[in-house]
C-alpha positions in Angstrom: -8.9 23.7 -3.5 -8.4 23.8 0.5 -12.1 21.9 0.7 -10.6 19.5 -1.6 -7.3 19.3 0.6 -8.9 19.4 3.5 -11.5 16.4 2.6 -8.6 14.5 1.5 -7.1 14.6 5.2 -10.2 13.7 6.5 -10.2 10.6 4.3 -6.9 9.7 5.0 -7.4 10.3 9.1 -10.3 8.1 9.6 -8.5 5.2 7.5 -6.0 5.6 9.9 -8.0 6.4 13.2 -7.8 3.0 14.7 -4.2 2.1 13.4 -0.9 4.0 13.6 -1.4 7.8 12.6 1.7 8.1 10.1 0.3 8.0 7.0 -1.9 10.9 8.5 1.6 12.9 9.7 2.9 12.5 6.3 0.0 13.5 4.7 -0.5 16.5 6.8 3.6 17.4 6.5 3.7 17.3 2.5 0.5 19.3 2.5 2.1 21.9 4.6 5.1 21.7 2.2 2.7 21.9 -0.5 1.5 25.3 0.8 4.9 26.8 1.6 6.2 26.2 -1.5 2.7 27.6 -2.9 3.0 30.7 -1.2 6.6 31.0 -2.6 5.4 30.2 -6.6 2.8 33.3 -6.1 5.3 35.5 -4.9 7.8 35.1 -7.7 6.2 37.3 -11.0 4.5 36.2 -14.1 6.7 37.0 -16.3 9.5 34.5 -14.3 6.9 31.9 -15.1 5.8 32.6 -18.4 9.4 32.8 -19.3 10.1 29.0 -17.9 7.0 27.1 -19.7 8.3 26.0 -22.5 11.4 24.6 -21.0 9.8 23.1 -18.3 7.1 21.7 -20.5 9.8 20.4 -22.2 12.0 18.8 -19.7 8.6 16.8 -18.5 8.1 15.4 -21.6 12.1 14.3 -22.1 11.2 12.9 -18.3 7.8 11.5 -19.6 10.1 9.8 -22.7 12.5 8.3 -20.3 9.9 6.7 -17.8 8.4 5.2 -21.0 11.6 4.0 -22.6 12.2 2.6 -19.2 8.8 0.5 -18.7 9.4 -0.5 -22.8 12.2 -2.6 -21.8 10.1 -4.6 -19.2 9.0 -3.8 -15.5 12.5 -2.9 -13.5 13.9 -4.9 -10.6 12.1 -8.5 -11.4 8.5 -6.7 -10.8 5.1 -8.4 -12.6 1.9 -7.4 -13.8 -0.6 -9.1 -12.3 -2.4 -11.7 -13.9 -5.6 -10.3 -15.0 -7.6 -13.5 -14.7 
């Protein structure tokens, strides 16, 4: 997984290498977050986990439900599709 990350940065840096480097900062800050909060999921036990699955996996689909009800009604604020042809 840290090849994965780290190939990932690499892409992202020389996209970037000639232009402004921010989309390279924020990459490299929410992968840092990522692993912080990473380190902090493997420290809590596997019980606490196995205990939250089946509410969590059902809060994302309630969330999943929403996002769909949402695009159902049409694309918010005035966006398109694009035209395919």
């Amino acid at each position: 997984m840290l090849a994965l990350v780290s190939l990932g940065l690499t892409m992202v840096y020389t996209a970037t290498v000639y232009e402004d480097h921010e989309p390279f900062r924020k990459q490299l800050y929410s992968c840092a977050a990522a692993l912080v909060v990473l380190i902090l999921a493997i420290a809590v036990p596997y019980q606490f986990w196995a205990n939250l699955s089946v509410p969590l996996w059902l809060g994302s689909l309630v969330l999943l439900g929403s996002m769909v009800a949402t695009l159902a009604d049409g694309l918010p604020n005035g966006l398109t599709r694009p035209n395919p042809s």
